[in-house]
PDB file of N, CA, C and O in Angstrom, chain B, residues numbered from 101:
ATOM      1  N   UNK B 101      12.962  -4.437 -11.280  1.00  0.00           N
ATOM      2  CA  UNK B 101      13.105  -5.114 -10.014  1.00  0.00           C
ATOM      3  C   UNK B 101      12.953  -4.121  -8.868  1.00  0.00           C
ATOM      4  O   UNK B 101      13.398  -2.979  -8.993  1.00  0.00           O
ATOM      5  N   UNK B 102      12.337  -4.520  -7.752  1.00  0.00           N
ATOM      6  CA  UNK B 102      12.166  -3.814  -6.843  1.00  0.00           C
ATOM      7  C   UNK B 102      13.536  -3.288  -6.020  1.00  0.00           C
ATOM      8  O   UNK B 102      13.473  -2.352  -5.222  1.00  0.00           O
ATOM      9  N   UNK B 103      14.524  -3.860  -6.255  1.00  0.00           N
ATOM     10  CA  UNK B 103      16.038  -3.280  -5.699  1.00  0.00           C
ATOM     11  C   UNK B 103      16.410  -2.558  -5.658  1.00  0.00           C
ATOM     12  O   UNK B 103      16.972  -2.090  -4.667  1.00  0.00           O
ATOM     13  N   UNK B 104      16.215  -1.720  -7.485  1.00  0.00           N
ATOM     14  CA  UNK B 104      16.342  -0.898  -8.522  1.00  0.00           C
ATOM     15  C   UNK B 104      15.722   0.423  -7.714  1.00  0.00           C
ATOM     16  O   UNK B 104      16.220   1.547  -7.665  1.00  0.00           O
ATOM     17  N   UNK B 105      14.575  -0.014  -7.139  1.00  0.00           N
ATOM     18  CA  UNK B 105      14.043   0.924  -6.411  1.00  0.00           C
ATOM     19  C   UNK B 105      13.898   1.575  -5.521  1.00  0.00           C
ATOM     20  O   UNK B 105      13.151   2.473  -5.133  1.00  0.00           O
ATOM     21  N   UNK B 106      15.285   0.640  -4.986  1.00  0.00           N
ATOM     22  CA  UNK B 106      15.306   1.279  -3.385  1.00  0.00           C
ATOM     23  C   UNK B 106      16.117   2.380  -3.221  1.00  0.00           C
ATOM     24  O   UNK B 106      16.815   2.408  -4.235  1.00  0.00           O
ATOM     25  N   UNK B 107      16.376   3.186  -2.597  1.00  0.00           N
ATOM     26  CA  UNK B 107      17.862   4.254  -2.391  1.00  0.00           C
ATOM     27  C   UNK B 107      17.944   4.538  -1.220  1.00  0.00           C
ATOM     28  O   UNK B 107      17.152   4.298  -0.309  1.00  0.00           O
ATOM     29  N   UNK B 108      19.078   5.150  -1.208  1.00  0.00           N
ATOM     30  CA  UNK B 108      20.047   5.557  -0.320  1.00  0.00           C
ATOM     31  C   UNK B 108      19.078   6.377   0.906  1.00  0.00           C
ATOM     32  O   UNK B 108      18.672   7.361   0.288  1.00  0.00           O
ATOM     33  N   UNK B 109      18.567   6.454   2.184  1.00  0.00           N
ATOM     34  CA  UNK B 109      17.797   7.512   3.169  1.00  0.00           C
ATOM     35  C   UNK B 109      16.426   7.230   2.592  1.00  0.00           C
ATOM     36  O   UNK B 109      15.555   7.775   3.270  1.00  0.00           O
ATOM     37  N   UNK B 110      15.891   6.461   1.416  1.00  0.00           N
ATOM     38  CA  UNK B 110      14.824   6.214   1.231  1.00  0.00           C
ATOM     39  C   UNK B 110      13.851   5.771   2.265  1.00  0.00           C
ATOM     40  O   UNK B 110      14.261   5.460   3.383  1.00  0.00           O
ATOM     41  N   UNK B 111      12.612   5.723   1.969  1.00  0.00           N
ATOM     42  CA  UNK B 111      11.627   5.474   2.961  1.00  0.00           C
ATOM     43  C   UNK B 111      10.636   4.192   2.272  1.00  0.00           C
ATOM     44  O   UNK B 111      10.324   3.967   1.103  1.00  0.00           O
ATOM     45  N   UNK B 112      10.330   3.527   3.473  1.00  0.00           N
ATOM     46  CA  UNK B 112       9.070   2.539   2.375  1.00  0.00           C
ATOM     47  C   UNK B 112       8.167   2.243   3.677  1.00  0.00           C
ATOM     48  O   UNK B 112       8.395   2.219   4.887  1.00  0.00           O
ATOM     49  N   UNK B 113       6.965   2.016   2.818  1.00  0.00           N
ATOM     50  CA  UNK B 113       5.941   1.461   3.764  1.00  0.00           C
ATOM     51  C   UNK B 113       5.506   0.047   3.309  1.00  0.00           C
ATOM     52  O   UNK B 113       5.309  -0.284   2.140  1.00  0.00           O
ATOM     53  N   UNK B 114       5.380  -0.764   4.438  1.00  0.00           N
ATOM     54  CA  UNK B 114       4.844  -2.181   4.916  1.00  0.00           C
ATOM     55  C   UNK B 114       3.712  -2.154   5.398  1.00  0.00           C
ATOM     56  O   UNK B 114       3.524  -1.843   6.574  1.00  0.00           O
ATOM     57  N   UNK B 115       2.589  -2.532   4.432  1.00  0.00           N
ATOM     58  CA  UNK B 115       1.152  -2.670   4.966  1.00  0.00           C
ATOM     59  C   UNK B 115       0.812  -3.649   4.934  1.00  0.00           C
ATOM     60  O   UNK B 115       0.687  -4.036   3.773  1.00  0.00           O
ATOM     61  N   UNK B 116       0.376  -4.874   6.181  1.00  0.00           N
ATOM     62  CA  UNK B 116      -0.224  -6.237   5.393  1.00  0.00           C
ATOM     63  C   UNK B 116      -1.485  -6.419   5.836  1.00  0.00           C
ATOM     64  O   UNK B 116      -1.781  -6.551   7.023  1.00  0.00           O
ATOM     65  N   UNK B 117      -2.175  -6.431   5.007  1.00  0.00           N
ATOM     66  CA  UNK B 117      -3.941  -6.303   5.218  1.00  0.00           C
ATOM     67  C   UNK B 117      -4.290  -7.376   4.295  1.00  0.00           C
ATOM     68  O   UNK B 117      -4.050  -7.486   3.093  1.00  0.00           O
ATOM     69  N   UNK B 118      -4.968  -8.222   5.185  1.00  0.00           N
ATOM     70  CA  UNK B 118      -6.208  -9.398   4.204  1.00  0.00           C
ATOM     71  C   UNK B 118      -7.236  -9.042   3.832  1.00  0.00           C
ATOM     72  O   UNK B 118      -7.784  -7.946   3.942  1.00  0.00           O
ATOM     73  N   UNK B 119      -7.614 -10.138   3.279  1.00  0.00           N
ATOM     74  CA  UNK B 119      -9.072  -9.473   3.071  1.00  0.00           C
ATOM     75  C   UNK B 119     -10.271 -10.612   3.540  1.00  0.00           C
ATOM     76  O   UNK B 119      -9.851 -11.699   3.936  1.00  0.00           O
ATOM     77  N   UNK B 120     -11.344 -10.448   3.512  1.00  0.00           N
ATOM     78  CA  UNK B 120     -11.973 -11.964   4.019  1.00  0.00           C
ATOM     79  C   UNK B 120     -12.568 -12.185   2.228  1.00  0.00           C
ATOM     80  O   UNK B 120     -12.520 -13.294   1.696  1.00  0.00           O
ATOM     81  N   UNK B 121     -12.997 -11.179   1.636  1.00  0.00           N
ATOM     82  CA  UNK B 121     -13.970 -11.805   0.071  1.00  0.00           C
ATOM     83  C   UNK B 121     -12.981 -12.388  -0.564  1.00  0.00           C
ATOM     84  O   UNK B 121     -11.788 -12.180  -0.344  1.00  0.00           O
ATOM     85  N   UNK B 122     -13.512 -13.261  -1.505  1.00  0.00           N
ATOM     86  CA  UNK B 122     -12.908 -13.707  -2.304  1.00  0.00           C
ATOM     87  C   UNK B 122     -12.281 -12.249  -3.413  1.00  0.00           C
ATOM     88  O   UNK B 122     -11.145 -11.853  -3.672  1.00  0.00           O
ATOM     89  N   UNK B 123     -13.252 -11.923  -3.711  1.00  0.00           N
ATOM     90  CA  UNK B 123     -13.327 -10.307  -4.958  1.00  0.00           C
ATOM     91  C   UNK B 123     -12.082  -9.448  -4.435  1.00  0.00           C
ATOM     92  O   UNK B 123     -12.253  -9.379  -3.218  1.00  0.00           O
ATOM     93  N   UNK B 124     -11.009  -8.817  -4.743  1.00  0.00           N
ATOM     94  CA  UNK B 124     -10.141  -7.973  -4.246  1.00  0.00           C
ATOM     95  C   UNK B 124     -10.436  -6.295  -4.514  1.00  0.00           C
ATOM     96  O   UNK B 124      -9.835  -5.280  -4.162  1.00  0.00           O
ATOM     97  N   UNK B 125     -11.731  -6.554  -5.356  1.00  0.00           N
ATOM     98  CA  UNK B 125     -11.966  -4.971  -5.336  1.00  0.00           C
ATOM     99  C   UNK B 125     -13.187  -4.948  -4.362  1.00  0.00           C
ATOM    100  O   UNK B 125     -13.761  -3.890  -4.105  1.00  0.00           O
ATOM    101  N   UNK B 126     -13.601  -6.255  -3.780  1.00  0.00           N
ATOM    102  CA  UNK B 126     -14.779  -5.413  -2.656  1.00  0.00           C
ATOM    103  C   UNK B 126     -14.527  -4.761  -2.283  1.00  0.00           C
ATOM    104  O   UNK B 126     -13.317  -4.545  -2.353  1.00  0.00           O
ATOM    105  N   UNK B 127     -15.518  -3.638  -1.395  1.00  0.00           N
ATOM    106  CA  UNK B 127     -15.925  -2.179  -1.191  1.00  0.00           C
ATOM    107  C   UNK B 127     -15.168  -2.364   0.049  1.00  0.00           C
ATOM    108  O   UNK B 127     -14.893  -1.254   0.504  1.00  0.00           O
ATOM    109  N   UNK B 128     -14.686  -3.383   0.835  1.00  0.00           N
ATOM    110  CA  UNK B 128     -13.967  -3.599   2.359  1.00  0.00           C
ATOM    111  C   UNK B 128     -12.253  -3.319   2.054  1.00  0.00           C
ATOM    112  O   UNK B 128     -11.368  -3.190   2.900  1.00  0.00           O
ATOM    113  N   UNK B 129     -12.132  -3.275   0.545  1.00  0.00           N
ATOM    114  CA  UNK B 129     -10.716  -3.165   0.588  1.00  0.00           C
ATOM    115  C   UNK B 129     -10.137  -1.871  -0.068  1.00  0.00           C
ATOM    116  O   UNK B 129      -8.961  -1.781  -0.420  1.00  0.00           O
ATOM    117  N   UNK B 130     -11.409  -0.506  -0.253  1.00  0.00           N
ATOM    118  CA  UNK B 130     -10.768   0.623  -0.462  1.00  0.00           C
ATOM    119  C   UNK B 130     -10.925   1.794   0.485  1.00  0.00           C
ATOM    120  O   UNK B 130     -10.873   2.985   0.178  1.00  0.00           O
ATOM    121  N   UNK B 131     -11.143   1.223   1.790  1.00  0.00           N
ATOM    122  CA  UNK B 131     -10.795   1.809   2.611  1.00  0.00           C
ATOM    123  C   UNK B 131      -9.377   2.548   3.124  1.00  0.00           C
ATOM    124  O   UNK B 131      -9.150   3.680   3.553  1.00  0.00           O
ATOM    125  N   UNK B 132      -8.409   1.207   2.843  1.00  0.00           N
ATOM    126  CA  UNK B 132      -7.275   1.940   3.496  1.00  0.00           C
ATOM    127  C   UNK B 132      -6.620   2.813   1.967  1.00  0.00           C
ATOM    128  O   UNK B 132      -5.619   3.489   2.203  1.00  0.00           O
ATOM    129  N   UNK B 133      -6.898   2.821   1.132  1.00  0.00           N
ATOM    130  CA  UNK B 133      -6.562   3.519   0.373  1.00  0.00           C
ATOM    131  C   UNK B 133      -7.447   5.077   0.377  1.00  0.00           C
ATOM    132  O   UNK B 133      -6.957   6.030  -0.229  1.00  0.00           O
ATOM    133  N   UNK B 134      -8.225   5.160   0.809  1.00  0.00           N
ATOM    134  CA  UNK B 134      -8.529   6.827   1.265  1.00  0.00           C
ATOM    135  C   UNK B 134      -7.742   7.126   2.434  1.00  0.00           C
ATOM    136  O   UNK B 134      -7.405   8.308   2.497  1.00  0.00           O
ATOM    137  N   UNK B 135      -7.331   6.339   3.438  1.00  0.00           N
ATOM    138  CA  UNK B 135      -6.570   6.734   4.774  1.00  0.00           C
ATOM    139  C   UNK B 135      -5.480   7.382   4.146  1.00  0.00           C
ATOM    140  O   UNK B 135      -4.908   8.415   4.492  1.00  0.00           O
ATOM    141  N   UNK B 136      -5.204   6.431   2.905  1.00  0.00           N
ATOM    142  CA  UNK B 136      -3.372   7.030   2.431  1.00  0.00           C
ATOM    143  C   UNK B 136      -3.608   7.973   1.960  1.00  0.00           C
ATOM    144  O   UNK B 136      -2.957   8.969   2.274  1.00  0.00           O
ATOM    145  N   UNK B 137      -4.727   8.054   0.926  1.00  0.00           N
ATOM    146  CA  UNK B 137      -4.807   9.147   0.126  1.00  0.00           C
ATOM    147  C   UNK B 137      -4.870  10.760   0.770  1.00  0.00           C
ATOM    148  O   UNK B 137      -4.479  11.827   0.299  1.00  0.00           O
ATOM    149  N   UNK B 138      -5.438  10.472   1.853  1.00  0.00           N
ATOM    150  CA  UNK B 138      -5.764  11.583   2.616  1.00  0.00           C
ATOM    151  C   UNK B 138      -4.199  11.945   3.413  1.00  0.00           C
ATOM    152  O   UNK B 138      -3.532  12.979   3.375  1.00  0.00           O
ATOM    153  N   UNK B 139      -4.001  10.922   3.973  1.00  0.00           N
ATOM    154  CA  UNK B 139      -2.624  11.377   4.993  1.00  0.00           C
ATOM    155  C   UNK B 139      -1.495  11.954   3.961  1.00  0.00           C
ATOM    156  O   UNK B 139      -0.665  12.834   4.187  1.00  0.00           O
ATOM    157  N   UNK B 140      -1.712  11.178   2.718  1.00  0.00           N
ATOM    158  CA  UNK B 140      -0.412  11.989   1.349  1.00  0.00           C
ATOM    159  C   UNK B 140      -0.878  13.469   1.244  1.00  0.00           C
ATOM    160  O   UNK B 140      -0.134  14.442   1.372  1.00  0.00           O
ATOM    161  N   UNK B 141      -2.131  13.500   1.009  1.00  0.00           N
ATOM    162  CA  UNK B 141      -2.389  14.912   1.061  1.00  0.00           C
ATOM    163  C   UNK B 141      -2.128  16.085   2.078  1.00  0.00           C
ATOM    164  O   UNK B 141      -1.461  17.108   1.928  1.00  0.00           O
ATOM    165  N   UNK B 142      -2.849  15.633   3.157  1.00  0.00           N
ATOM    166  CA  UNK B 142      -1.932  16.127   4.546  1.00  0.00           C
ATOM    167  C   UNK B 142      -0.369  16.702   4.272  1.00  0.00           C
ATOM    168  O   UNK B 142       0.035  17.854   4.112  1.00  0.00           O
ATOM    169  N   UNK B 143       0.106  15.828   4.282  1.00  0.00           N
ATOM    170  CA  UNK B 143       1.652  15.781   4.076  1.00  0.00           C
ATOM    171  C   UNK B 143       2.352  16.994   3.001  1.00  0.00           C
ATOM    172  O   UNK B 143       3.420  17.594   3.123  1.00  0.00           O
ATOM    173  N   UNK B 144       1.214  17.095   1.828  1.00  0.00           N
ATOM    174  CA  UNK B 144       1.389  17.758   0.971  1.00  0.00           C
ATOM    175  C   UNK B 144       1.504  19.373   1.642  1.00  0.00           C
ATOM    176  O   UNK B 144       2.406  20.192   1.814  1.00  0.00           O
ATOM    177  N   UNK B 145      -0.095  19.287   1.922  1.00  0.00           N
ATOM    178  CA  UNK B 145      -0.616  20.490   2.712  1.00  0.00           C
ATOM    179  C   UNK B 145       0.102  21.335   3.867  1.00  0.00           C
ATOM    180  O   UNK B 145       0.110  22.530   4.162  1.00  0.00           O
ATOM    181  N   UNK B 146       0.806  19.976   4.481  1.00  0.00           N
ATOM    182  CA  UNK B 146       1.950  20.784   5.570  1.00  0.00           C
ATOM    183  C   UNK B 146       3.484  20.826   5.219  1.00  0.00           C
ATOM    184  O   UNK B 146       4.427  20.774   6.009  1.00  0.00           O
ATOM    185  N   UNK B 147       3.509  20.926   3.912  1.00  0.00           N
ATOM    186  CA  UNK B 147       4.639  21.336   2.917  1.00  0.00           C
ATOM    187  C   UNK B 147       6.169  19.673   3.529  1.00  0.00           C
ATOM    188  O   UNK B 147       7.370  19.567   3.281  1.00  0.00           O
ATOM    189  N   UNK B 148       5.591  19.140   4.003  1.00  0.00           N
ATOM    190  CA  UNK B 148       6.519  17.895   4.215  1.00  0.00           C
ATOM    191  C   UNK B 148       7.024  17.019   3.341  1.00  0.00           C
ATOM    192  O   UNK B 148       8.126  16.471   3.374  1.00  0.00           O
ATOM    193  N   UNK B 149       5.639  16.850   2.075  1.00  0.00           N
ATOM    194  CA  UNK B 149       5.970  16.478   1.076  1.00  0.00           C
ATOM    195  C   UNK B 149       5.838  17.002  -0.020  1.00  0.00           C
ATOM    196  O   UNK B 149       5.098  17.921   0.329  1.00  0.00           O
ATOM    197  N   UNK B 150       5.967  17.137  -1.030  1.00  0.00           N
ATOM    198  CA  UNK B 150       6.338  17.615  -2.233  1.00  0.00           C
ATOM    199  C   UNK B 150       5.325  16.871  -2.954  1.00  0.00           C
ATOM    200  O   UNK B 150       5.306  15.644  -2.855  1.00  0.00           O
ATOM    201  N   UNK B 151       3.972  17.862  -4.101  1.00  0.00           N
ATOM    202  CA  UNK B 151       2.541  17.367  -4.791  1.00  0.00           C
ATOM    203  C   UNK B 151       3.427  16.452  -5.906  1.00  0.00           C
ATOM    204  O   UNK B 151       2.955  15.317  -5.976  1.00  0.00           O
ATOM    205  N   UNK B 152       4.607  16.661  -6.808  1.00  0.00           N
ATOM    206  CA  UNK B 152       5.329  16.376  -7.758  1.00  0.00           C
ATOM    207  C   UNK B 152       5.639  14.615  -7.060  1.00  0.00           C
ATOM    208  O   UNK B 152       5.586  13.622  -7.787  1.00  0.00           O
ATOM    209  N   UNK B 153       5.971  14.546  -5.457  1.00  0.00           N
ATOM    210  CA  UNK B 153       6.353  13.183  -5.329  1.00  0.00           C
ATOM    211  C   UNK B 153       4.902  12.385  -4.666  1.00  0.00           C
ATOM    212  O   UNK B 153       4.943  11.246  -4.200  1.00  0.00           O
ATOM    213  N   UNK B 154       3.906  13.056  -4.721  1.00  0.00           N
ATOM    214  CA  UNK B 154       2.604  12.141  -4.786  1.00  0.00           C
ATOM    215  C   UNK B 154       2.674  11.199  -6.052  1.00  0.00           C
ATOM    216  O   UNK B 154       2.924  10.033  -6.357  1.00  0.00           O
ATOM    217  N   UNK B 155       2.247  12.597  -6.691  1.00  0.00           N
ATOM    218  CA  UNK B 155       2.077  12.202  -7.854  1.00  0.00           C
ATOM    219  C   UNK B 155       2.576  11.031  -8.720  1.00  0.00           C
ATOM    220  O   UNK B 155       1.913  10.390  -9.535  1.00  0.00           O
ATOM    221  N   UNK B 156       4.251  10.827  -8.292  1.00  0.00           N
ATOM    222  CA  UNK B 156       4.765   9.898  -9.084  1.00  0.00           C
ATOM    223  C   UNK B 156       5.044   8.672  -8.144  1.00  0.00           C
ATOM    224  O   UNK B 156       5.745   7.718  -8.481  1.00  0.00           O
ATOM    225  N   UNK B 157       4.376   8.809  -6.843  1.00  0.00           N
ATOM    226  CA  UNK B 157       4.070   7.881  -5.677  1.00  0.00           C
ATOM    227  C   UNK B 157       3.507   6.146  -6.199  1.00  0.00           C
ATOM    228  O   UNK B 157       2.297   5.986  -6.358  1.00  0.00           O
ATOM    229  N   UNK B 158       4.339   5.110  -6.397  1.00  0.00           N
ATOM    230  CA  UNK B 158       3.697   3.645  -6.819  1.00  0.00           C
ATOM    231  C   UNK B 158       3.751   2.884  -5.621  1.00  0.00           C
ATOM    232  O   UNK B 158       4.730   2.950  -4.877  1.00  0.00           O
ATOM    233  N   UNK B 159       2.719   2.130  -5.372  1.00  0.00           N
ATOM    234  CA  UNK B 159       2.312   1.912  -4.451  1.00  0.00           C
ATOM    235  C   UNK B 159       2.107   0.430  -4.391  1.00  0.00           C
ATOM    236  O   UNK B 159       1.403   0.123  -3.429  1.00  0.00           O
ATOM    237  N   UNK B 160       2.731  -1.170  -5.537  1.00  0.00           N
ATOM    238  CA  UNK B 160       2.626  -1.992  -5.241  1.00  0.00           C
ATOM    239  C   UNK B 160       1.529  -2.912  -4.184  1.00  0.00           C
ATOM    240  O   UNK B 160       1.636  -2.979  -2.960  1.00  0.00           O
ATOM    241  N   UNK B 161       0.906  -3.305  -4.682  1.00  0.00           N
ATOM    242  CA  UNK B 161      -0.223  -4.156  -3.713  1.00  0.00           C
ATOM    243  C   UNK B 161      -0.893  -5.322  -4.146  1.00  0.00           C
ATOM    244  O   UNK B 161      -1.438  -5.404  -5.246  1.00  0.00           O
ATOM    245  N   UNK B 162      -0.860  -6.345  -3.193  1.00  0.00           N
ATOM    246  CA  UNK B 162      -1.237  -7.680  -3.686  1.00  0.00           C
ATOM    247  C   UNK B 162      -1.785  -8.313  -1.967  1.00  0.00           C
ATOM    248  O   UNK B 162      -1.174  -8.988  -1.139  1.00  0.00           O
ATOM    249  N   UNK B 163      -3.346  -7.658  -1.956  1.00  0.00           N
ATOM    250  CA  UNK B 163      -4.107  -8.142  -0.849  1.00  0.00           C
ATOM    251  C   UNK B 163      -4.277  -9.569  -1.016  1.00  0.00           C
ATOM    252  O   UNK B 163      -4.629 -10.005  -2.112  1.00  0.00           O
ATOM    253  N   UNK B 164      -4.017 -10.502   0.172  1.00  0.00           N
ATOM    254  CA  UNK B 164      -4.584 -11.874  -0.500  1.00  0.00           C
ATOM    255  C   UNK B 164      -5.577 -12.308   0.564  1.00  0.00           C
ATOM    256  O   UNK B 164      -5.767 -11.661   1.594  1.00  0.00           O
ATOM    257  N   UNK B 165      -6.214 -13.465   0.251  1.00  0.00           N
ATOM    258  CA  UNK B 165      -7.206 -14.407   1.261  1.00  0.00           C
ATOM    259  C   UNK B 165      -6.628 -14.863   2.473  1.00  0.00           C
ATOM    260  O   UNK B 165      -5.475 -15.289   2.411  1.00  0.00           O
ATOM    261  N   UNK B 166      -7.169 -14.853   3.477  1.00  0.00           N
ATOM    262  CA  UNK B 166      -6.893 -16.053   4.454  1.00  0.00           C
ATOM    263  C   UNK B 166      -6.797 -17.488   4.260  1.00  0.00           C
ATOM    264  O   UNK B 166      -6.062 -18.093   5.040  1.00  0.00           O
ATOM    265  N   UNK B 167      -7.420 -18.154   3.341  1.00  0.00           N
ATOM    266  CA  UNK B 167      -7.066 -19.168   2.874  1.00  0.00           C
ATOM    267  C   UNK B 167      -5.908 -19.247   1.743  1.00  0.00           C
ATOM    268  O   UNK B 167      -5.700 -20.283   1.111  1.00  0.00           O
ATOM    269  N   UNK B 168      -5.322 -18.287   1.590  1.00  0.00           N
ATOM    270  CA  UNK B 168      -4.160 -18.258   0.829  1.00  0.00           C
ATOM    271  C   UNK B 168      -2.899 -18.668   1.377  1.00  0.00           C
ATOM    272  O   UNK B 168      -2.097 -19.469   0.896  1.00  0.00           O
ATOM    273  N   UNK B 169      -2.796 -17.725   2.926  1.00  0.00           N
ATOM    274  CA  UNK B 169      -1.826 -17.528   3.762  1.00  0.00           C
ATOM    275  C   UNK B 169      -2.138 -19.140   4.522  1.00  0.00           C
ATOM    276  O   UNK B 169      -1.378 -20.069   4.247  1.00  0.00           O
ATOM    277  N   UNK B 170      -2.881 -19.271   5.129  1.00  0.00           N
ATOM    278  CA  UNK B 170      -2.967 -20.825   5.408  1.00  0.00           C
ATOM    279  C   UNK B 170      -2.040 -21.308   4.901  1.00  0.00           C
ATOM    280  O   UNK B 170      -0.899 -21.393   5.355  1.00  0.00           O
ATOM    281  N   UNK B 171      -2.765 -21.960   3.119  1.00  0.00           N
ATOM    282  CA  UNK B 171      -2.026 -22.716   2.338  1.00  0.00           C
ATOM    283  C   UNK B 171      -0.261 -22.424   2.425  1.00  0.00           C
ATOM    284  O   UNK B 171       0.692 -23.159   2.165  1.00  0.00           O
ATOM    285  N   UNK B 172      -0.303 -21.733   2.662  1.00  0.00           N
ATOM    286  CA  UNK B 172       1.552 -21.221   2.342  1.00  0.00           C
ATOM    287  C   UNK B 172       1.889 -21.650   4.000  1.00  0.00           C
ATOM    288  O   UNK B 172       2.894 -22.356   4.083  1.00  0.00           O
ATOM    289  N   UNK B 173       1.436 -21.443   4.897  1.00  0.00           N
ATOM    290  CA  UNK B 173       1.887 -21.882   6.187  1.00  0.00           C
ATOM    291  C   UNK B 173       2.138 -22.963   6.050  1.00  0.00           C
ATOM    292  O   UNK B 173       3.326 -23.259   6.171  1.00  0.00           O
ATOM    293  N   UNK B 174       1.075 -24.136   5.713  1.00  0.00           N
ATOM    294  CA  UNK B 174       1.755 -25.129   5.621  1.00  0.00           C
ATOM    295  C   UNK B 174       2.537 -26.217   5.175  1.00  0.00           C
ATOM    296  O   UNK B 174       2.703 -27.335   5.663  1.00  0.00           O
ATOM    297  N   UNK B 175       3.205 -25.426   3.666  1.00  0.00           N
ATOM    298  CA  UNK B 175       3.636 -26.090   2.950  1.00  0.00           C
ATOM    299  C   UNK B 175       5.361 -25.868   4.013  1.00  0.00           C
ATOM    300  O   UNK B 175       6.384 -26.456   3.660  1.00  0.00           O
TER     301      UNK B 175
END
């Protein structure tokens, strides 16, 4: 459970990004995953973060449609 996962001074990030394709691996949706990849590295590089907590870094993600979010609006 994600609860399990939270702690004490912990940190989390909230990203909500759609997508317009139907496909969730189109080429429009691994963009922001080099932004992260790069800024984790950064982070690494300016000793802020620790390569050991990249590494074991999970990252949960479930991009959905605009016609998804619709549907849920108006139920």
């Amino acid at each position: 459970m994600r609860s399990e996962e939270v702690v004490s001074n912990g940190r989390m990030v909230l990203i909500f990004k759609g997508r317009n394709a139907s496909d969730p691996l189109y080429r429009e949706s691994c963009h922001y995953w080099s932004l992260l990849t790069d800024s984790l590295l950064d982070l690494v590089s300016e000793g802020i973060v620790k390569e050991s907590d990249v590494d074991s870094f999970n990252l949960p993600c479930n991009k959905t449609t605009v016609n998804f979010v619709v549907s849920l609006s108006r139920k």
